[in-house]
Structure formats: C-alpha cells, structure tokens
Backbone bond lengths (Angstrom), bond angles and torsions (degrees), N, CA, C in turn:
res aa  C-N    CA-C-N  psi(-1)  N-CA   C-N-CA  omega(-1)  CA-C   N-CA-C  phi
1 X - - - 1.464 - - 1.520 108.73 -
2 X 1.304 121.72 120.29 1.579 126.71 170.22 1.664 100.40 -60.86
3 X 1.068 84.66 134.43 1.473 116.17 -179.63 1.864 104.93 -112.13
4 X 1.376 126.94 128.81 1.190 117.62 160.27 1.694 122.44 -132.29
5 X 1.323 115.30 130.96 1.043 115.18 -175.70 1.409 139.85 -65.98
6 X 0.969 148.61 90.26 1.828 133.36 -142.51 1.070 102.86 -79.22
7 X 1.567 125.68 -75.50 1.501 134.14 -175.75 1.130 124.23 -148.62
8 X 1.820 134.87 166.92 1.122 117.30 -169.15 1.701 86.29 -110.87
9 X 0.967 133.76 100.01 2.017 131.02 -156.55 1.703 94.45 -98.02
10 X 1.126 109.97 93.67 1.627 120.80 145.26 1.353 144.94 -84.11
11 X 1.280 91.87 -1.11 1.882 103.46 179.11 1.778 82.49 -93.36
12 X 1.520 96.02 156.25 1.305 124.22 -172.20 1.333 111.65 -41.77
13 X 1.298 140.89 163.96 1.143 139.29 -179.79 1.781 111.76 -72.41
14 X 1.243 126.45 -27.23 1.520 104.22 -170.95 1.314 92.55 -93.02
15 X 1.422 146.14 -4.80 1.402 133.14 150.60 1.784 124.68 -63.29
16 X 1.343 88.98 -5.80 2.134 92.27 -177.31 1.537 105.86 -85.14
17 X 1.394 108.55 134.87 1.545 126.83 156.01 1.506 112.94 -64.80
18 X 1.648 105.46 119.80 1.518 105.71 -178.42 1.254 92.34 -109.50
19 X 1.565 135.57 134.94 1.561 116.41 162.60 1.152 120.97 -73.11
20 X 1.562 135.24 -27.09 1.663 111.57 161.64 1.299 147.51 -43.27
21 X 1.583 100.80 -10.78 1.539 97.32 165.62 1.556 110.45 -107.88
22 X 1.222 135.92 35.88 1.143 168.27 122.37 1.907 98.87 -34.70
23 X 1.267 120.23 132.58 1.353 120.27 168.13 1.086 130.96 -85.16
24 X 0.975 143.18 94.48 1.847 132.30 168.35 1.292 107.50 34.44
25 X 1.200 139.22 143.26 1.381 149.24 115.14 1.153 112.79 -14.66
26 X 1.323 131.93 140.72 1.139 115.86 -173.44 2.103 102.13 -114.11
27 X 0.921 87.08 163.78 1.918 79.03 169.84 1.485 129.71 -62.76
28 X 1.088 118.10 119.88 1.669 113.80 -179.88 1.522 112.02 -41.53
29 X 1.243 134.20 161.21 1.592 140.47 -175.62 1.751 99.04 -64.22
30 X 1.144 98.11 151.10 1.397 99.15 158.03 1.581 128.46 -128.14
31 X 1.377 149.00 163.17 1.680 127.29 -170.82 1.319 96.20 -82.34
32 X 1.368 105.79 134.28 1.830 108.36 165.92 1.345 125.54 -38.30
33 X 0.719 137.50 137.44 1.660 160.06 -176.76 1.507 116.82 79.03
34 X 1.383 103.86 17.12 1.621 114.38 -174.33 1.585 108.81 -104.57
35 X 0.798 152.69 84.04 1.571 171.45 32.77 1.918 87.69 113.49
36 X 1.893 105.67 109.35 1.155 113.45 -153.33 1.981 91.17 -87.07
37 X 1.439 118.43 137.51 0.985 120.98 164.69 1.694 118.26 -108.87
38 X 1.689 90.74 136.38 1.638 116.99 -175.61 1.304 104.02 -92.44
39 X 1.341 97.44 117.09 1.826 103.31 157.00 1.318 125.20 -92.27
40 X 1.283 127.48 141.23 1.216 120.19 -149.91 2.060 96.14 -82.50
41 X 1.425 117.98 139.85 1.234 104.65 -166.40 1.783 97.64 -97.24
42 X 1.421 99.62 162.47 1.610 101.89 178.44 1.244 120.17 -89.14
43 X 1.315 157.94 167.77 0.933 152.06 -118.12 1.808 99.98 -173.85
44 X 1.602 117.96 120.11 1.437 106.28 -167.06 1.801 93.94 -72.71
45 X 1.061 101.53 175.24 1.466 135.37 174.45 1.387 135.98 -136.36
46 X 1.307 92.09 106.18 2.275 98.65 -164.25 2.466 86.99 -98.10
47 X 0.777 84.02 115.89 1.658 107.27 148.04 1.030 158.19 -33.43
48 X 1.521 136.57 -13.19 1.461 141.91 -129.06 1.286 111.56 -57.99
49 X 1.382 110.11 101.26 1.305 129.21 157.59 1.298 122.24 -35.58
50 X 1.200 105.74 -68.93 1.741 134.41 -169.82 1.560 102.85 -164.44
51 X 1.444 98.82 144.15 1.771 110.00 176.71 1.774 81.87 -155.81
52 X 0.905 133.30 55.83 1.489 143.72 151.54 1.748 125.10 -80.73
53 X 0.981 131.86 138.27 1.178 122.62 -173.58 1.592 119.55 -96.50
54 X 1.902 100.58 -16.46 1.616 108.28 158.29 1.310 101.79 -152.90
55 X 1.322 132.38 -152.22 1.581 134.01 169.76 1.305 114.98 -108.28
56 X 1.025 113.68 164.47 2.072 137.35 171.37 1.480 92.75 173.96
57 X 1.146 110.55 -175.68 1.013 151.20 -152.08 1.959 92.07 -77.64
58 X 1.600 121.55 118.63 0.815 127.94 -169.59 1.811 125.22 57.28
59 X 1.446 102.80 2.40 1.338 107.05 163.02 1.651 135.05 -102.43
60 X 1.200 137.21 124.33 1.603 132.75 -168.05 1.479 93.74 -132.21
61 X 0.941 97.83 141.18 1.880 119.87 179.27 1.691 101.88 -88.85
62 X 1.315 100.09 169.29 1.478 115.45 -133.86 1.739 103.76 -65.15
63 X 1.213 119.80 143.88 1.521 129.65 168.74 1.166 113.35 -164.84
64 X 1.186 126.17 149.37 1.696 126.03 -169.47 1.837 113.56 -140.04
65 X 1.157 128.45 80.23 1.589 123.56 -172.86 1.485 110.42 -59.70
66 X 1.091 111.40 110.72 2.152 114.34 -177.28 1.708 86.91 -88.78
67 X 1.501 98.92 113.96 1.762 81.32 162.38 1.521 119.47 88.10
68 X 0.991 125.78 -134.72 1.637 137.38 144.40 1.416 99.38 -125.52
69 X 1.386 162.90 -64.00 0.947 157.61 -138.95 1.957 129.25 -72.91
70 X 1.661 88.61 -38.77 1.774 112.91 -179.01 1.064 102.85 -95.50
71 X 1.829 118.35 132.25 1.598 125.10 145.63 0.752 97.53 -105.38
72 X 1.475 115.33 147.73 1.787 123.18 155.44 1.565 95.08 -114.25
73 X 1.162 95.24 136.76 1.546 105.70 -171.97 1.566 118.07 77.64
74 X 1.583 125.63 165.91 1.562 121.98 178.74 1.332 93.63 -140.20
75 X 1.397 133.24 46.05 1.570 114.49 179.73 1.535 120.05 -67.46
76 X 0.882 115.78 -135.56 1.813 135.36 -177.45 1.299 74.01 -79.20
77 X 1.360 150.93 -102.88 1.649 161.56 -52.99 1.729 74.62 -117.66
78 X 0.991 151.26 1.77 1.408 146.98 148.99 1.351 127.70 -48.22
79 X 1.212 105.66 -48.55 1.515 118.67 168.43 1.459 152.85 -91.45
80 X 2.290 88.21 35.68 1.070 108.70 174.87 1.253 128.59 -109.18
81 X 2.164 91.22 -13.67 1.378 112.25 177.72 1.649 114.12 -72.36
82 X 1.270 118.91 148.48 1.610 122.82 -167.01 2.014 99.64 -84.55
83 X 1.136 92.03 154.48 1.766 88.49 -176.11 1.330 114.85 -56.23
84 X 1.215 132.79 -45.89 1.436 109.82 172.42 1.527 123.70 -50.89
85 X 1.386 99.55 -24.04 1.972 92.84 -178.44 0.979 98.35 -94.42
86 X 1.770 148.51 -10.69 1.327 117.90 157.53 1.623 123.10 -69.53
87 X 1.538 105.00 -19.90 1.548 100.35 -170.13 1.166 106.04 -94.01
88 X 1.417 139.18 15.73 1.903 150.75 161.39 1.511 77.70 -78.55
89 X 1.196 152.77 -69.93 1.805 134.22 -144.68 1.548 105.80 -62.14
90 X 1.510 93.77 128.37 1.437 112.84 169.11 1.570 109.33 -90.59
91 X 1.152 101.60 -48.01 1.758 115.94 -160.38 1.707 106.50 -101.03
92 X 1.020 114.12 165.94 1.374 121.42 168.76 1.685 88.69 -164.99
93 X 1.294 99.84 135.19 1.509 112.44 152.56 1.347 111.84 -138.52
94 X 1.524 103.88 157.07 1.784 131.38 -156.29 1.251 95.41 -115.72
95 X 1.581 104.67 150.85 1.098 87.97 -178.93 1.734 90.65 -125.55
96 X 0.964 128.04 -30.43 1.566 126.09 133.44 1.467 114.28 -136.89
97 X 1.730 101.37 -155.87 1.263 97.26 -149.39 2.167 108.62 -100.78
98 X 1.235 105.34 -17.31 1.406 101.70 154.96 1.173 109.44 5.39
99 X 1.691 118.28 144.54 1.230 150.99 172.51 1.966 95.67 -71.20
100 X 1.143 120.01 -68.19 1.495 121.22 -165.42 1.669 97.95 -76.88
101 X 0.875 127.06 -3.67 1.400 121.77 156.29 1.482 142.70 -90.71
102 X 1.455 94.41 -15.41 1.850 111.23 179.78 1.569 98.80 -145.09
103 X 0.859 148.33 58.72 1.197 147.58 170.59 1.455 105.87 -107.97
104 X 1.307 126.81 -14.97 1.804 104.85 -168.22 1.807 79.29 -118.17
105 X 1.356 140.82 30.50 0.978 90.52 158.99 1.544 117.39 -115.41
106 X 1.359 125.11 18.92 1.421 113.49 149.27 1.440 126.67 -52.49
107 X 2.238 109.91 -52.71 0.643 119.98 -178.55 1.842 110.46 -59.83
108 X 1.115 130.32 -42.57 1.360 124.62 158.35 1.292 125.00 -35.12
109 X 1.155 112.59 -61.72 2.021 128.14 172.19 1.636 90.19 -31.77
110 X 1.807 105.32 -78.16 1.885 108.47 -158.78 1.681 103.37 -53.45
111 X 1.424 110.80 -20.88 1.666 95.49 -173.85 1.902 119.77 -81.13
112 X 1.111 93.19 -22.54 1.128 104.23 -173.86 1.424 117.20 -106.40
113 X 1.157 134.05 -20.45 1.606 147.01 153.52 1.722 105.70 -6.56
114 X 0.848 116.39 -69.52 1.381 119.24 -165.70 1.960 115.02 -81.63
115 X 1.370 112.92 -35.13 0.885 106.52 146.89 1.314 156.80 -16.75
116 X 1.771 96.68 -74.70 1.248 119.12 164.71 1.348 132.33 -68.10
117 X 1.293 100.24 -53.70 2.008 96.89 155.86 1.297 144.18 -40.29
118 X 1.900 99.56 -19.35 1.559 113.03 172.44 1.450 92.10 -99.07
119 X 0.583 135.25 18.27 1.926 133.87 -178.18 1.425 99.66 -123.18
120 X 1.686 132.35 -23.02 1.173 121.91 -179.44 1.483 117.42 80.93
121 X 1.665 109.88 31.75 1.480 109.98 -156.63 1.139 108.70 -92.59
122 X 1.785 143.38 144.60 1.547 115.18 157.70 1.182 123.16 -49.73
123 X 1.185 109.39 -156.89 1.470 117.23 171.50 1.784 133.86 -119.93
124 X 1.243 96.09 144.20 1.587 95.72 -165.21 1.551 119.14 -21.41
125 X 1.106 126.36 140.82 1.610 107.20 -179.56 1.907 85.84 -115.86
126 X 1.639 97.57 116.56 1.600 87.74 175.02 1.698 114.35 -102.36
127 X 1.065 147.34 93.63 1.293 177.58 -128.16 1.513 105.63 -115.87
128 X 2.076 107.73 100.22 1.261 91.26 -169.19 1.948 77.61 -163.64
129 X 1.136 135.20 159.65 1.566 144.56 166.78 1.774 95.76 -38.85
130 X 1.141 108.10 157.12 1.132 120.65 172.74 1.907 119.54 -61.77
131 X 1.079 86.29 -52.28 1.665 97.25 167.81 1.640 113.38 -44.45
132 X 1.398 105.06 -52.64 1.489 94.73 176.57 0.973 123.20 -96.52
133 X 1.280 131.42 10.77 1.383 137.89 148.39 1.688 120.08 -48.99
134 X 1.597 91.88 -49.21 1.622 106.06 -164.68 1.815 96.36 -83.28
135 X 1.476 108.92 -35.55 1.675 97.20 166.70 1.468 123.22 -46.96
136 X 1.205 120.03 -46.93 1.435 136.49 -176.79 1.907 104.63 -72.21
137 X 1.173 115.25 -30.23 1.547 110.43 164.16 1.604 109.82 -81.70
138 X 1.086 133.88 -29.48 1.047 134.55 -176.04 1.698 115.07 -76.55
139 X 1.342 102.09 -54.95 1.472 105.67 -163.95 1.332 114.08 -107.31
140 X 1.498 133.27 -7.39 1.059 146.90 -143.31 1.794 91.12 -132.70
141 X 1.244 113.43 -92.02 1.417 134.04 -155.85 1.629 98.93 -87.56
142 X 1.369 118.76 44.15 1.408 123.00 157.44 1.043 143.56 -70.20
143 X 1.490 120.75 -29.74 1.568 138.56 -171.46 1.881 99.46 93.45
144 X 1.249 107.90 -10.02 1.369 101.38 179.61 1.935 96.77 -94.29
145 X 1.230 114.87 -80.44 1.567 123.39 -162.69 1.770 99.81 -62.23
146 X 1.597 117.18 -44.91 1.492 117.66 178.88 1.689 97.54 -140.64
147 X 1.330 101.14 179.15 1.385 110.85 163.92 0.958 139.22 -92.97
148 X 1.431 143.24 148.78 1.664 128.83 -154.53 1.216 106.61 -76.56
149 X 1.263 138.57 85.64 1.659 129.56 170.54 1.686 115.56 -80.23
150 X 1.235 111.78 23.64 1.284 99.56 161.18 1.669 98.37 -110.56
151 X 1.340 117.15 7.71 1.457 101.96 167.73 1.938 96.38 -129.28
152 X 1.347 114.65 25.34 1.452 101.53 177.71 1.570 99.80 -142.20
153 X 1.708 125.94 150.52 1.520 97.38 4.55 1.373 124.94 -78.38
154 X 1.118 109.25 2.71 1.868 106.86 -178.95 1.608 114.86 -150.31
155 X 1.215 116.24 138.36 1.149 105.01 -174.63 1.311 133.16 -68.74
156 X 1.524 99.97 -11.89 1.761 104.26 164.30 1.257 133.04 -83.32
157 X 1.519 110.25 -9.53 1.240 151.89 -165.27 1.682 122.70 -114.01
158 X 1.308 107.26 6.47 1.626 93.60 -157.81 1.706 110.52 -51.40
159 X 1.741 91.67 -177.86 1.679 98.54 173.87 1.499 118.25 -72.92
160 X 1.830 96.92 -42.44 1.315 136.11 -161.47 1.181 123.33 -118.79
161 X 1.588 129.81 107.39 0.941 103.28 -166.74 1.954 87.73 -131.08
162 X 1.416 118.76 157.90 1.207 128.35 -160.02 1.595 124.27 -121.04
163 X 1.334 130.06 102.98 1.537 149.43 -145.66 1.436 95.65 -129.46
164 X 1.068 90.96 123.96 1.478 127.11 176.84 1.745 108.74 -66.37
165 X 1.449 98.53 140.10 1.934 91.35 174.33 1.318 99.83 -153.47
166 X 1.529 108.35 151.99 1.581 108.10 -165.47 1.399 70.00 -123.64
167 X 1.984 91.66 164.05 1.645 136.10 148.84 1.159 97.85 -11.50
168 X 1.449 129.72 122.02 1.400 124.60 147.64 2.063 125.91 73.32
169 X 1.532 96.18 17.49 1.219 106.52 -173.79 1.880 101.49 -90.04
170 X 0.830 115.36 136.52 1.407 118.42 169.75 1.548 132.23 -101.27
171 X 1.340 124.51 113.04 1.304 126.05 -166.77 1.597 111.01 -93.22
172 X 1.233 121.20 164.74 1.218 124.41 159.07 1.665 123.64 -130.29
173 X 1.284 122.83 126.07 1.515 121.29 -156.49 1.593 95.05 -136.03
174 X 1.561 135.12 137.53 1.129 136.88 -172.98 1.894 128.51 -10.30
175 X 1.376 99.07 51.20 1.286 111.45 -173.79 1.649 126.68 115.41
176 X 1.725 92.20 -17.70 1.533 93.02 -163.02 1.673 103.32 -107.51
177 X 1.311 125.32 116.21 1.289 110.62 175.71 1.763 116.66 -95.17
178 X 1.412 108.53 135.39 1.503 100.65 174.22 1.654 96.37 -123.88
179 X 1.829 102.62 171.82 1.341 152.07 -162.41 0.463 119.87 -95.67
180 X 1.936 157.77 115.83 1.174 129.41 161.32 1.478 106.55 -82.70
181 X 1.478 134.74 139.10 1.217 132.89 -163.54 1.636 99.58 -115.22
182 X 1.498 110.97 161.10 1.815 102.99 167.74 1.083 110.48 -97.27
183 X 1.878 112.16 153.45 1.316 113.58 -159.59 1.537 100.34 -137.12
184 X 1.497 147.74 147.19 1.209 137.76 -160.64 2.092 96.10 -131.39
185 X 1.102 96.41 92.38 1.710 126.19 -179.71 0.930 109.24 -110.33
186 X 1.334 118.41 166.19 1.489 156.42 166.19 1.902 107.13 -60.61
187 X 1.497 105.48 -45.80 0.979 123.05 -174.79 1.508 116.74 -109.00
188 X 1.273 137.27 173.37 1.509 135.40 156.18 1.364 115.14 -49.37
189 X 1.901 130.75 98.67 0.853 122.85 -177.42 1.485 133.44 -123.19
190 X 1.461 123.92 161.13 1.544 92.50 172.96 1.907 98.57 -144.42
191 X 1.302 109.75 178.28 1.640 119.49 175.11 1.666 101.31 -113.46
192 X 1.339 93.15 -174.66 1.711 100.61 -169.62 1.399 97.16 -143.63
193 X 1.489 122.37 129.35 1.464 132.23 144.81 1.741 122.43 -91.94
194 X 0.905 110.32 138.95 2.115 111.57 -159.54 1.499 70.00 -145.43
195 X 1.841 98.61 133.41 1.002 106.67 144.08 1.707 100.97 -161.20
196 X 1.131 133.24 167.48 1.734 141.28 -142.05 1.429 86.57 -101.60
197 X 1.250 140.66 142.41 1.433 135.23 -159.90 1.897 102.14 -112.64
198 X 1.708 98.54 -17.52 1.295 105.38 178.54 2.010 115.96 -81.69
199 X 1.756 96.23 -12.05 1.106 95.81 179.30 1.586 117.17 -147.19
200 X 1.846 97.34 55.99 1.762 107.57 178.40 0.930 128.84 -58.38
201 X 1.210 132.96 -27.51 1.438 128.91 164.05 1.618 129.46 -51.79
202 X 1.636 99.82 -15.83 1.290 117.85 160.09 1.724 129.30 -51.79
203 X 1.190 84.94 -45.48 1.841 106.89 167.43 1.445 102.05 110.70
204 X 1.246 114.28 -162.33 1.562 114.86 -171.79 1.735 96.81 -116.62
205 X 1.431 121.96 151.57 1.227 121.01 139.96 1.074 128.63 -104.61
206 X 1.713 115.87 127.31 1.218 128.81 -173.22 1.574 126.09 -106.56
207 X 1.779 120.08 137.08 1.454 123.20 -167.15 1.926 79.47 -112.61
208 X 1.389 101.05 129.12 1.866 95.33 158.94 1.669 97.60 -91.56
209 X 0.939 140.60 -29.50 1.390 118.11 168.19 1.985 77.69 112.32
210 X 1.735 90.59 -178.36 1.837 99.17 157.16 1.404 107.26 -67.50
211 X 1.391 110.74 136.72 0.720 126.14 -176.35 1.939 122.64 -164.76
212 X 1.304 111.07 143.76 1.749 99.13 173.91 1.341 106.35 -114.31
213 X 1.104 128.73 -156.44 1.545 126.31 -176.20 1.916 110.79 -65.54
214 X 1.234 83.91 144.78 1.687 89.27 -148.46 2.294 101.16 -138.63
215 X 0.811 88.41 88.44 1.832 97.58 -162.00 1.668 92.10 -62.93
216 X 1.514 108.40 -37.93 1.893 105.67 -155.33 2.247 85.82 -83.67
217 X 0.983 103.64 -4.93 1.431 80.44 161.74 0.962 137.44 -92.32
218 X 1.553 112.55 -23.82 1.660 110.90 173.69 1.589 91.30 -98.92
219 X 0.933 147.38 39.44 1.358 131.95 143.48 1.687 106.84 -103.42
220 X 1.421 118.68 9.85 1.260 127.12 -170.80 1.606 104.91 -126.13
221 X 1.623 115.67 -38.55 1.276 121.73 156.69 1.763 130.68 -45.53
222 X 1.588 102.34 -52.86 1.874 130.23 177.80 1.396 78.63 -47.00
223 X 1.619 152.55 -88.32 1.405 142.24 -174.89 1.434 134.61 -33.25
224 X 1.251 117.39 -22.42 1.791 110.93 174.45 1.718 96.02 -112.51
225 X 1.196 84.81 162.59 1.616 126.16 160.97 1.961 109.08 -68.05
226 X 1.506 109.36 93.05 1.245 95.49 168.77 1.356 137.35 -101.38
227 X 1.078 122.52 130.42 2.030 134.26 -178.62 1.906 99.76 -60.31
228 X 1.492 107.68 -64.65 1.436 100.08 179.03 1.645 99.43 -174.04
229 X 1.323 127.14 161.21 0.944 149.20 -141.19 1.579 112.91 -127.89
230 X 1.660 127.29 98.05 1.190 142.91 -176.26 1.706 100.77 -91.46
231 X 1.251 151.24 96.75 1.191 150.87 78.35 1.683 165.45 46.65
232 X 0.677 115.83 20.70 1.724 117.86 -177.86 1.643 112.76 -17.54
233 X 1.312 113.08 123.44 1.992 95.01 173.61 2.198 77.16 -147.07
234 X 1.231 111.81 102.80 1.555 109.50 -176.28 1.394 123.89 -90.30
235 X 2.032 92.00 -40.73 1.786 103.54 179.96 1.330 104.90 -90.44
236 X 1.447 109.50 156.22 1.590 109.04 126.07 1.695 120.17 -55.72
237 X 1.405 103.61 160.71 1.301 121.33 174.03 1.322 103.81 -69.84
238 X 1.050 149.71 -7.62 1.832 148.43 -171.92 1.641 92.96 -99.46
239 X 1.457 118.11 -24.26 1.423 105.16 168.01 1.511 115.41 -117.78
240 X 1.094 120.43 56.31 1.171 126.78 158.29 1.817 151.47 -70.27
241 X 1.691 75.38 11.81 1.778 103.51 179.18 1.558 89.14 -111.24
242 X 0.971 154.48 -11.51 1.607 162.76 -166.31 1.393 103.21 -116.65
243 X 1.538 106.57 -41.27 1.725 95.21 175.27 1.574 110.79 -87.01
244 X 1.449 123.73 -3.27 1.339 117.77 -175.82 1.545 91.89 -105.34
245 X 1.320 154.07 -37.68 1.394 144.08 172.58 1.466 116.79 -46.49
246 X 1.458 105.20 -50.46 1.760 118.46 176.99 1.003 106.07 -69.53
247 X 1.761 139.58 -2.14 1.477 121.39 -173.71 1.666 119.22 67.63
248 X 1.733 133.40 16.48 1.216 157.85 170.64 1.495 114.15 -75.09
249 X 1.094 126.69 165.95 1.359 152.86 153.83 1.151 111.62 -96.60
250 X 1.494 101.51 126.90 1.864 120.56 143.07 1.033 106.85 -108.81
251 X 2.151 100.61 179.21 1.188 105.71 -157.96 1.997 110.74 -73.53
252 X 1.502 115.85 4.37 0.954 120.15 -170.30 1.440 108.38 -92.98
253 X 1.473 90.39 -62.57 2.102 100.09 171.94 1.264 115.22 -48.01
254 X 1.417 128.85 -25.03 1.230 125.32 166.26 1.616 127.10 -88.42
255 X 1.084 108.46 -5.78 1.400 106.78 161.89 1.553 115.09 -90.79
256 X 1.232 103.33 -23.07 1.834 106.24 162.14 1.452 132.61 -67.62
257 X 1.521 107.68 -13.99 1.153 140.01 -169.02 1.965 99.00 -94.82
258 X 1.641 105.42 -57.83 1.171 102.19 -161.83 1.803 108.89 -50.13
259 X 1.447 78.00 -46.50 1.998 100.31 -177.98 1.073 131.42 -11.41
260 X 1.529 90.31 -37.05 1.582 107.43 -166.47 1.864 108.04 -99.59
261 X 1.528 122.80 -5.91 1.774 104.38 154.52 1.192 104.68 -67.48
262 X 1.051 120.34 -179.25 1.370 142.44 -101.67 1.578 92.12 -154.76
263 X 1.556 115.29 -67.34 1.744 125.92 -163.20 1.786 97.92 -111.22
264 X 1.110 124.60 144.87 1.835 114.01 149.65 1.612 122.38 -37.28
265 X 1.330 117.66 104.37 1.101 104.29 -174.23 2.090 104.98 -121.88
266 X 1.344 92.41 168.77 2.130 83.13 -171.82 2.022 81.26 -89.69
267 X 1.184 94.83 126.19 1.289 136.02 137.51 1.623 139.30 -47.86
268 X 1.372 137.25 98.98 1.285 122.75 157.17 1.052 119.79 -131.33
269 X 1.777 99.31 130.32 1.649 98.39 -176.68 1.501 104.95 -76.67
270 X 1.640 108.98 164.08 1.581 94.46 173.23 2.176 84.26 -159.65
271 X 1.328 99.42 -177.89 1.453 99.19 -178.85 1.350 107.41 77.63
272 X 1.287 148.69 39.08 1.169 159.48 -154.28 1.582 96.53 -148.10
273 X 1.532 105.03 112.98 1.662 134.39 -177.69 1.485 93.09 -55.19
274 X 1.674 99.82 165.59 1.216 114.41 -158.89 1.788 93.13 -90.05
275 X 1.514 126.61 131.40 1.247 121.21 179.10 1.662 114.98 107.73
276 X 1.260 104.27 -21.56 1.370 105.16 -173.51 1.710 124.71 -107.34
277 X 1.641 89.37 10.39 1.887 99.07 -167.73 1.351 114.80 -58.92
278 X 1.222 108.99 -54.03 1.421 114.65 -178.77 1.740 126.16 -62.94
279 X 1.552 106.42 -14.71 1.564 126.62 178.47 1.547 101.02 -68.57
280 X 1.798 109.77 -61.52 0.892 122.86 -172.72 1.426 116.81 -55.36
281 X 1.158 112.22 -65.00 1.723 122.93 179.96 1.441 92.01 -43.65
282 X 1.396 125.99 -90.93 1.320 117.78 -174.15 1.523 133.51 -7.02
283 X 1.293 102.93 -54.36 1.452 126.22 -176.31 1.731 100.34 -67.12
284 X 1.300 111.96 -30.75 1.302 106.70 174.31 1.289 124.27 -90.73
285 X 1.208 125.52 -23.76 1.478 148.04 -162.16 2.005 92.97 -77.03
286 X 1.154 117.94 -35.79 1.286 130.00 -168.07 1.295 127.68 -67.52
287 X 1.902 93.72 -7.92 1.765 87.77 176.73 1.452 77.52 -157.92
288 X 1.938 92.55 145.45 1.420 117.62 -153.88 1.608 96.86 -64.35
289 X 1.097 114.41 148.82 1.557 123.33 162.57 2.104 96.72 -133.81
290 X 1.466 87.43 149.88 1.888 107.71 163.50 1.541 92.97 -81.14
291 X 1.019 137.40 6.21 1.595 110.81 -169.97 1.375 92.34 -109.61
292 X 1.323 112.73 160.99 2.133 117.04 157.40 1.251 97.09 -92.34
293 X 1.793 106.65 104.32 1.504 87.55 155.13 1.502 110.58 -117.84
294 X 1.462 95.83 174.78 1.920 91.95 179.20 1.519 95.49 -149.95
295 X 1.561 100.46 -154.36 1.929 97.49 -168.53 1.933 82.65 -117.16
296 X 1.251 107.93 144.56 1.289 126.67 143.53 1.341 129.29 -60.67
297 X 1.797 106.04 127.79 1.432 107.81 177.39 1.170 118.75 -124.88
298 X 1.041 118.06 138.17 1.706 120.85 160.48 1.280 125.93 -25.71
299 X 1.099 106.53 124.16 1.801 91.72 -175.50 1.494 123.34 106.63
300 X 1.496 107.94 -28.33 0.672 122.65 -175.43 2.122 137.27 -79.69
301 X 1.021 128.16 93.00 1.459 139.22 179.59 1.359 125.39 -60.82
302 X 1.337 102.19 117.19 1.817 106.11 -165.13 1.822 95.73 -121.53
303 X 1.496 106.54 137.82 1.576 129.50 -171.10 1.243 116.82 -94.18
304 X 1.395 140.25 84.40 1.438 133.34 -156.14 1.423 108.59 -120.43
C-alpha cells in the first residue's frame, strides 16, 4: 500500500492544515442534458479488535483495523484476525510503547513472515515516536524476549521495518489520512485522528490513546470536524490518586475533559479493566452530558 507522507507540522496546532475540513471533491462536469450519475461512495471502516484495559476471558487490549490495511495499536485483539487479514496490514501505528499496546506485533511479524515473501510484500511499516520505536528495539526486538524482525528473515528484506513519526505529522495511506495527536502519559505518547480523505466532510475519528487530562488536545480537537470520539476512562473514581500518577482517566477527569468539545459528539469509552465496565459506565451515566456516550466493544465496527 503507498503510503504518502504530508508533513512533519511543528508550528502549533491552530497553524496546522488538517485535510478534513477540506470539502469533498466535487463531481467532474457533465454535458447538459445528460442525467448526472451517483456512485454510491464507500465509507471507511475502523474494527475493534480489543479496547480492553488487560485480559480474561473475552477481554483483548487495545487494537483498531482501519480498512484492511491500518492497525493502530497491536494489543491481544490481534489474534482474532485470520492469517490472511493479518498479512493485508501494511501499516501499524503505536501509540506508545506499553506492553498491552504492542505486544502482538512481533507475534504478527513471525505469523506472517512467510506469507508475505511469497506474495512479494514490503514490509510492515511500524509508525510510532521515536522513543517508542527505540523501546521496541531495546526491550522487545532483542534476540533475548523476541527476534529481530526488522532484520529477519533478511536484512535486506525484513518483515518489519520501523519509521519514525512526530507530533502532528500527517500521513496518507490508501485513502485514509491520519494525525498524530498529543497524548499526556507516563511514557512518550501520542493519539490518532483517521479520517477517509474521499469523504471529509464526514469528519475525523479520533483514538486519544492512554492518556490523563490533556489541555493541547482539545485545543487541537476545537479545529477539526469530528465523526466520533474514542476515549480512555481506566479507574474508578475511588482511585483517582492511581488514575492521576499513571496519567489515566476517571469517571470524573473525564467529564472535565469532555467539557471542553465544542458540538455533541458520540463518545466511546474504552480501556476499562476487565470487571469494572458496568462501575465505570454507571459512574458516568450519573451526570448529564450533551454528548452520547457509551462503552466500547470488541467486535465491534464503526462507519466513518
């Protein structure tokens, strides 16, 4: 899949060009009296792998399929897709470097290795800050914990190969352009805006990734057109000294958070431990919001 790079955008966010607020294409001319035909347009498709905050039994940590081609994220929720739909992914982007966030994609690399080489495929492009790039060479792709698949099976050849992405750089991938968004972690982090470039007026859908209260995002949000709104909400409110150390959401910090869009937008919480869904929602359900929000599920297919 051609991949194209737009820009690496370091000036502040209300100086960045987003193309979703860009208008439609418009229809080519047609000769008068010739009766204009509509094709029906396609509509992207996000995936939910997993939006779990750890595992048990019917739970997978976070992954999102854009399309067939894009993951954002590599959690558990990887290893539900059948081998041919892991070996269609070109792209993967991180959104940091977390264990429940990048963990399947070695195991992805070894499954699909052989595959792809009889298909003549490049190689994974994994798309993540520099920091977590070098985490994933360090701690991950050592020869000790996994094997280096960005140098196997060959180093001219790898499976995997690993691209750097800054703050606010914008990519373009078979129609779908994403965002790098800012993210307020423990670690070097970032969020993602995706939205179909053939159909911006649609708006963007946005993942903030982990994240705790985070000001440079909704001063980066107030600028696009949004489709709907992906979420972190991890603690209860009784641990809200645990969700503010880890850089997390409760059901409180996130209503301080919501406050700040702008329009009613649909909402999904996701990143919410196994056992605690119904605590959480509750806790949120309890004080009025303009937005629809609800909980994210596995399995679940969103139309943008």
């Amino acid at each position: 899949m051609r991949l194209r790079r737009l820009a690496a955008l370091r000036a502040p966010a209300q100086h960045r060009h987003f193309d979703s607020a860009s208008p439609p294409v418009a229809d080519a001319p047609v000769r008068k009296g010739r009766a204009r035909r509509h094709r029906p347009r396609r509509t992207m498709q996000i995936r939910v792998l997993g939006c779990s905050g750890s595992i048990a039994a019917g739970s997978r940590t976070t992954s999102f399929l854009v399309d067939d081609e894009v993951l954002i994220d590599a959690g558990t929720g990887v290893g539900d897709l059948a081998l041919d739909e892991m070996a269609r992914i070109d792209h993967i982007f991180l959104t940091h470097s977390h264990l429940d966030h990048v963990l399947a994609i070695g195991l992805l690399a070894d499954s699909v290795t052989r595959l792809r080489r009889a298909q003549g495929r490049p190689a994974i492009q994994v798309h993540a800050l520099p920091q977590t790039l070098q985490a994933l060479r360090s701690h991950i792709f050592n020869g000790v914990i996994w094997p280096d698949f960005t140098r196997l099976p060959d180093p001219a050849a790898p499976v995997l190969s690993l691209v750097p992405l800054a703050l606010g750089e914008v990519l373009v991938a078979a129609g779908v352009s994403i965002e790098a968004l800012p993210a307020a972690h423990t670690v070097p982090a970032l969020g993602y805006a995706v939205w179909d470039r053939a159909r911006a007026d649609a708006g963007a859908w946005v993942f903030t990734g982990d994240t705790g209260p985070n000001p440079a995002l909704w001063q980066r949000l107030a600028a696009l057109k949004l489709h709907s709104l992906v979420i972190e909400t991890a603690f209860r409110d009784e641990e809200h000294v645990l969700a503010d150390i880890s850089q997390h959401l409760c059901p409180t910090r996130l209503r301080g958070e919501l406050a700040q869009l702008r329009e009613p937008t649909d909402v999904y919480i996701t990143h919410v431990k196994p056992g605690e869904l119904d605590a959480i929602m509750s806790a949120i359900a309890a004080h009025a919001s303009p937005h629809r929000v609800r909980a994210l599920v596995a399995g679940q297919s969103m139309s943008v």
